[in-house]
N, C-alpha and C positions, 0 to 999 in steps of 0.2 A: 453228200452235200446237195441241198436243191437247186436246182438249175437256176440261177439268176437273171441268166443274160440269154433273150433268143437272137439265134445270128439270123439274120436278112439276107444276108447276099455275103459269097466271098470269090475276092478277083486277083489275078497280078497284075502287079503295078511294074511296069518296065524304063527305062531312058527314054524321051519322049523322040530323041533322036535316033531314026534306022538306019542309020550308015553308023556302026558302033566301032569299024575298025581303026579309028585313030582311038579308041583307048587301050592303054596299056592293057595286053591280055592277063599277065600275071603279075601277081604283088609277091614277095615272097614277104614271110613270117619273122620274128625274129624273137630271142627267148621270152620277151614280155609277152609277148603275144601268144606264142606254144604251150607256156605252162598252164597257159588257164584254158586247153583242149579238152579237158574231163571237167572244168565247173561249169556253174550254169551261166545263163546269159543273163546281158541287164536289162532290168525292164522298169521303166520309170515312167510316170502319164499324167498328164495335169487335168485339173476340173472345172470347167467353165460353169459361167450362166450361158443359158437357152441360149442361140441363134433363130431371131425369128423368121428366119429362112431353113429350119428343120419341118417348119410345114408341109413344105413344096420335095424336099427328100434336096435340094439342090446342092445345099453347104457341103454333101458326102461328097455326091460328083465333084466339087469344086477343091476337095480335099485333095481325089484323086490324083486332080490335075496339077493340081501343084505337087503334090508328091513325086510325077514325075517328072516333073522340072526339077523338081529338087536332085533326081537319081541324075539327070542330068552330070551333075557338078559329084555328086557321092556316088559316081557306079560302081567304084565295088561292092556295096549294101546291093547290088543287084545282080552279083554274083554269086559264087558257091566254091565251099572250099574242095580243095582237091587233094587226095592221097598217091603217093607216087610211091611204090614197093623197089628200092635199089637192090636190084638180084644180088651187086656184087658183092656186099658186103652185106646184107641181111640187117638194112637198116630201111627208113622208112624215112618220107619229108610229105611237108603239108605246105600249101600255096592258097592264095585266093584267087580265083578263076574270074577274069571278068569276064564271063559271056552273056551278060544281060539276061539269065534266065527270067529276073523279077524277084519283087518284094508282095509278099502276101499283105489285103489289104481285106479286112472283115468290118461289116455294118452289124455291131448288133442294139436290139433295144433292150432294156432294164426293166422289164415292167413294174410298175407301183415305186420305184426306186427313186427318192430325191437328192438334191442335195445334203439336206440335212440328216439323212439318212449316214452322210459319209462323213460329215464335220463333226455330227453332234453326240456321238457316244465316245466317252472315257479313252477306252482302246479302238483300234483302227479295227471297222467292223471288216475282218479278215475274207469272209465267206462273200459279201459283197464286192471288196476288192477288187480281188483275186478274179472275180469271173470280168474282169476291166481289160485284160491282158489275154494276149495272144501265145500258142507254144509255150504253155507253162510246163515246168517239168520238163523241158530240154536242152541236152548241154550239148556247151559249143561245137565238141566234136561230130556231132549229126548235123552241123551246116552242111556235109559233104550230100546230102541230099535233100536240106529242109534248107527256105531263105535264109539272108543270115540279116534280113530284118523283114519283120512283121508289124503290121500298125491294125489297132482294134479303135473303132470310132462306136462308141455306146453310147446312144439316148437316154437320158434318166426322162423325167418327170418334167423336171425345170432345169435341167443342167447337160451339156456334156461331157466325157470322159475322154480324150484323145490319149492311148497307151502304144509304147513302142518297143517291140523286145527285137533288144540288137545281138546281134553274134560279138560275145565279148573276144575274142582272137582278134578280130577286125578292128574294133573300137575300146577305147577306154570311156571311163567319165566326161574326159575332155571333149574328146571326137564326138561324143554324144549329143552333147549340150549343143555343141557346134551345128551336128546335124539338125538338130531341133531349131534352134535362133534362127538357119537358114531356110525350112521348111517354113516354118510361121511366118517369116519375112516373102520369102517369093508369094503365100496364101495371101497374106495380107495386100499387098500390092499387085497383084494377080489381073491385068484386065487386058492382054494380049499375050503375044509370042514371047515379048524381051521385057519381062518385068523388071522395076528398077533394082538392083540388086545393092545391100549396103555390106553384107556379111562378105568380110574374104573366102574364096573355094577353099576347098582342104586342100595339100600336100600329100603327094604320095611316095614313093620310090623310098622303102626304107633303108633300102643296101646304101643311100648315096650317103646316111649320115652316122655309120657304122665307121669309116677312117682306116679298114682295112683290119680292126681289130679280129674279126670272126670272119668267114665267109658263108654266103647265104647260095643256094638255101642249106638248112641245118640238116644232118642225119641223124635221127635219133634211133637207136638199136631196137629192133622191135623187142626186144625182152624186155626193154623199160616203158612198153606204152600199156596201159594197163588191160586187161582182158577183159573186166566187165564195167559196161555203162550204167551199174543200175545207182539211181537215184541215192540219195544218201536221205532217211526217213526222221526226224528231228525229233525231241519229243515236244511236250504240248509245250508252245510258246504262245504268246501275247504281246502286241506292239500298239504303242503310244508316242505321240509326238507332243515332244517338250519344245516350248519355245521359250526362246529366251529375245527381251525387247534390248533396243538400244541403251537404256538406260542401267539395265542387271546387267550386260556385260559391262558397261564401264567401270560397274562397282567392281564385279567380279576381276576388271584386268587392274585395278588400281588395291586391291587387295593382295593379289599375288605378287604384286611387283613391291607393294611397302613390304611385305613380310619377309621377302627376300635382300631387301635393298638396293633395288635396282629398276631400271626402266624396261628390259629387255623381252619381258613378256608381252606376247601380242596379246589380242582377244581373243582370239581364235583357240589359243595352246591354254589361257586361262578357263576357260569352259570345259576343255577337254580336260583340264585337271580337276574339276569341278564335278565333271560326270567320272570320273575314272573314282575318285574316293568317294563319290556317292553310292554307287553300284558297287564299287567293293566293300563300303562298309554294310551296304543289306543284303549283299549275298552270304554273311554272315559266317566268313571262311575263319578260318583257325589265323591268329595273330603271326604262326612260320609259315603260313603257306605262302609259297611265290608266285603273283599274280603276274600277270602279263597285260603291256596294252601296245597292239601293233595301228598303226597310223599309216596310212598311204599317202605317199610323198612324188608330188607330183614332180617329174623330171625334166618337163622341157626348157626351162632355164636355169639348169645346174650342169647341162652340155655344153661343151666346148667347141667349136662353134654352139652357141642353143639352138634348141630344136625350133622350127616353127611354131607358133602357137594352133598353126591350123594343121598340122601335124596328123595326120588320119591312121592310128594304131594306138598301141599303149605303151605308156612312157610313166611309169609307173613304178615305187620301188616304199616294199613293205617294212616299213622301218618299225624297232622294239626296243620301249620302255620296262624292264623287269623293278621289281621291288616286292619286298615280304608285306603282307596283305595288313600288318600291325602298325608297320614303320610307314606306312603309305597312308593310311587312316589317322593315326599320330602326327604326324608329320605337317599336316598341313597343306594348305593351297597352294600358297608358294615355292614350296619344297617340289613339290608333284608337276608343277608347271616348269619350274627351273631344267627338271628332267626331261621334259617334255621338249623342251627350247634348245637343250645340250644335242640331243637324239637327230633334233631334224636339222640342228645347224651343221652338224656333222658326218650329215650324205652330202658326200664330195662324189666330183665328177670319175675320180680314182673308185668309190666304191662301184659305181656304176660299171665301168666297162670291166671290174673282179667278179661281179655279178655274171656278169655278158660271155665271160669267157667260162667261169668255173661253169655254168646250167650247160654252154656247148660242150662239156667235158661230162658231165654227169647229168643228162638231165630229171627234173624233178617237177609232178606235174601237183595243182592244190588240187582238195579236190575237198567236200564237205568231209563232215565227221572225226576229223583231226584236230577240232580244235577243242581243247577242254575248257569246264565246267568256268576255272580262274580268269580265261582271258578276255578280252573287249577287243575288239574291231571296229576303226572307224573308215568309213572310205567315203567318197565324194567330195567336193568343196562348195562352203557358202558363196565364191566366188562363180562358180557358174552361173547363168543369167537365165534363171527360171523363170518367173514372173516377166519378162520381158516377151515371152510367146504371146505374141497379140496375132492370132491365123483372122482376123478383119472382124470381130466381133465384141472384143476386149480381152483384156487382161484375165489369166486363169486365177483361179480362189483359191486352188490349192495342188500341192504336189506329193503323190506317193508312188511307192514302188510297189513291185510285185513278188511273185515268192521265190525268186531268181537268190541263190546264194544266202538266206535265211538261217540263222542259229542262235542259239545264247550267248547274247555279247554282240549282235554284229549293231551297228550304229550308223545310219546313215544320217549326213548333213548336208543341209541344203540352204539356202539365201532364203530369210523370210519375206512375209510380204511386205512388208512395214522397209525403209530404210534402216540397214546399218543393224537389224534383228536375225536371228538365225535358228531356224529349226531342226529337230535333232529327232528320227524315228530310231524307237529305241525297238529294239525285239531281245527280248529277254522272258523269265520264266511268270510264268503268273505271282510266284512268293515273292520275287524281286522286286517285280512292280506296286505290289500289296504294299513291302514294306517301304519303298519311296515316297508310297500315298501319305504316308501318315510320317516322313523324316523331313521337319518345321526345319534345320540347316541345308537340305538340299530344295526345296519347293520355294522359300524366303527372296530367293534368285529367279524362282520363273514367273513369268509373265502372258497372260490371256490365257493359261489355262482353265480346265473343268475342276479343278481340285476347290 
């Protein structure tokens, strides 16, 4: 691939405070957070217009700064995880170490590279991307000696690129989001020691919201941690972002609810039934084959007490829609959403903690390349607050990820820019997407694309 991106400079960024002994030294882990030791981390980055304070180089420095006011409040993103070998029994536990080692922070410039360069071709120009982001290509498990967050700030032409790849064990989507709204927020109000702060701090101590169900930290046998790190190699994919406007989903949720007879579909589960027979019907599978579509099901208020929303870990739970690839295509909008609506109304707080306990009994780690040809993957939520990162120059243009956990089928959604719109990066095969191009029942619903 050709080098896109020249790095300029790279620093750690640490707590801006030197007296780090009132923070809690160790977090421990808990199975949301363990199993995803062998995937990769997340890596999500928004696109500005210029700051025309990239002249003078200062908007970097001013980055820094607030980044470390930000670790401030997120110090364990400025720790490292830790491996503890338990002689007695021949098992193995994992912690996050707050010792302030630092977060990597890298200036690189784009040369020739514009905006339009990233908004205006068909598919997400990947080679471009891709050189946006910081530690690609590594998984969680080597936070034990890499940050377990990295931030890439890239110069285009007329734009910036600010990208953050976070150690998924530490964070989920949520914590994510959270870290960012609060970074952009202290950036943006930034003009002394005690900027005004609107964001709540994270939440830490996850042993305290456990109720004694498991005890922490975990031992996992080392014969179930797996022996080799190597990358999981994909074949050729291609990713496009479909968006859909305020007005195609209301068709879309007032479609699935007449067809079924009822009010009970959101917009959210109508879209996802929308893409889910979209893509299965041009993946062009056999009418018995049984498709699959898993959904990530955010759990901080399906706890008992619930979890805080500033909650700093993952809370997180992979819920599955099955059906024959004929009777799913046949079936209809409503039918497919109806399923969709059953699935997630019925992660109850009981499955949660049969989860929590069976992984401490067996554990099981994801890891790429397990998942076949039939399924779809959707993770993040349009409720995260993308567009709301204003770091003191405006509003970002646009939002993608990086190659962090990439396959056929995975689907990431996001809050469009538009109110009450919602974009959806599809990564799937090149024939899939060819035949979406040209399928008039699924395109009919989207809005402001290239098609």
């Amino acid at each position: 691939m050709t080098q896109i991106c020249r790095i300029i400079s790279t620093s750690t960024v640490r707590p801006l405070r030197e007296n780090i002994e009132h923070f809690a030294r160790r977090i421990e882990l808990t199975p949301f957070d363990l199993q995803l030791l062998f995937a990769d981390q997340i890596q999500k980055g928004l696109l500005f217009h210029k700051p025309a304070e990239t002249l003078s180089g200062h908007f970097v420095e001013h980055l820094k700064d607030s980044l470390s006011l930000t670790l401030n409040l997120f110090y364990p993103l400025a720790g490292r995880l830790s491996k503890v070998d338990n002689g007695d029994d021949d098992t193995v536990s994992f912690f996050i170490d707050c010792n302030s080692a630092g977060a990597t922070f890298l200036h690189a410039i784009a040369d020739g590279v514009s905006v339009a360069d990233v908004l205006e071709p068909v598919d997400v120009p990947d080679d471009v991307v891709y050189s946006f982001f910081p530690m690609n290509g590594a998984l969680n498990c080597e936070g034990i000696s890499k940050p377990l967050l990295a931030v890439q700030v890239t110069e285009l032409v007329d734009g910036v690129f600010i990208a953050c790849t976070m150690n998924h064990t530490a964070v989920d989507g949520k914590s994510f989001w959270h870290f960012f709204n609060t970074w952009s927020e202290i950036s943006r109000s930034h003009g002394g020691e005690k900027p005004a702060l609107v964001q709540v701090p994270p939440v830490f101590g996850r042993e305290n919201y456990l109720h004694g169900v498991i005890d922490l930290p975990i031992r996992i046998p080392s014969s179930l941690v797996p022996s080799s790190n190597a990358n999981f190699v994909p074949p050729r994919l291609q990713q496009r972002m479909f968006h859909f406007g305020k007005d195609e989903i209301a068709r879309l949720k007032a479609k699935a609810n007449a067809e079924i007879g009822t009010n009970k579909i959101s917009s959210l589960q109508a879209v996802l039934a929308h893409l889910w027979i979209s893509i299965t019907r041009n993946r062009l599978l056999n009418a018995d084959e049984e498709v699959t579509y898993c959904i990530l099901i955010g759990l901080r208020p399906r706890m008992v007490p619930p979890l805080p929303e500033e909650y700093l870990g993952n809370a997180v739970l992979l819920g599955e829609v099955k059906s024959l690839a004929g009777k799913l295509v046949e079936g209809g909008l409503g039918s497919a959403a109806r399923e969709i609506n059953k699935m997630i109304a019925s992660t109850a707080e009981e499955e949660v903690w049969k989860f929590l306990e069976d992984w401490t009994k067996s554990p099981r780690f994801k890891t790429l390349g397990r998942f076949p040809s039939n399924m779809l993957v959707t993770g993040s939520s349009p409720r995260f607050d993308v567009y709301g990162n204003d770091f003191g120059w405006g509003r970002p243009i646009a939002v993608r990820s990086g190659p962090g956990n990439k396959f056929d089928g995975k689907i990431t959604v996001f809050a469009g820019a538009e109110e009450g719109s919602i974009d959806f990066e599809a990564c799937l095969s090149p024939q899939t997407l060819e035949a979406m191009a040209d399928d008039a029942e699924f395109i009919q619903f989207l809005s402001g694309t290239n098609y």
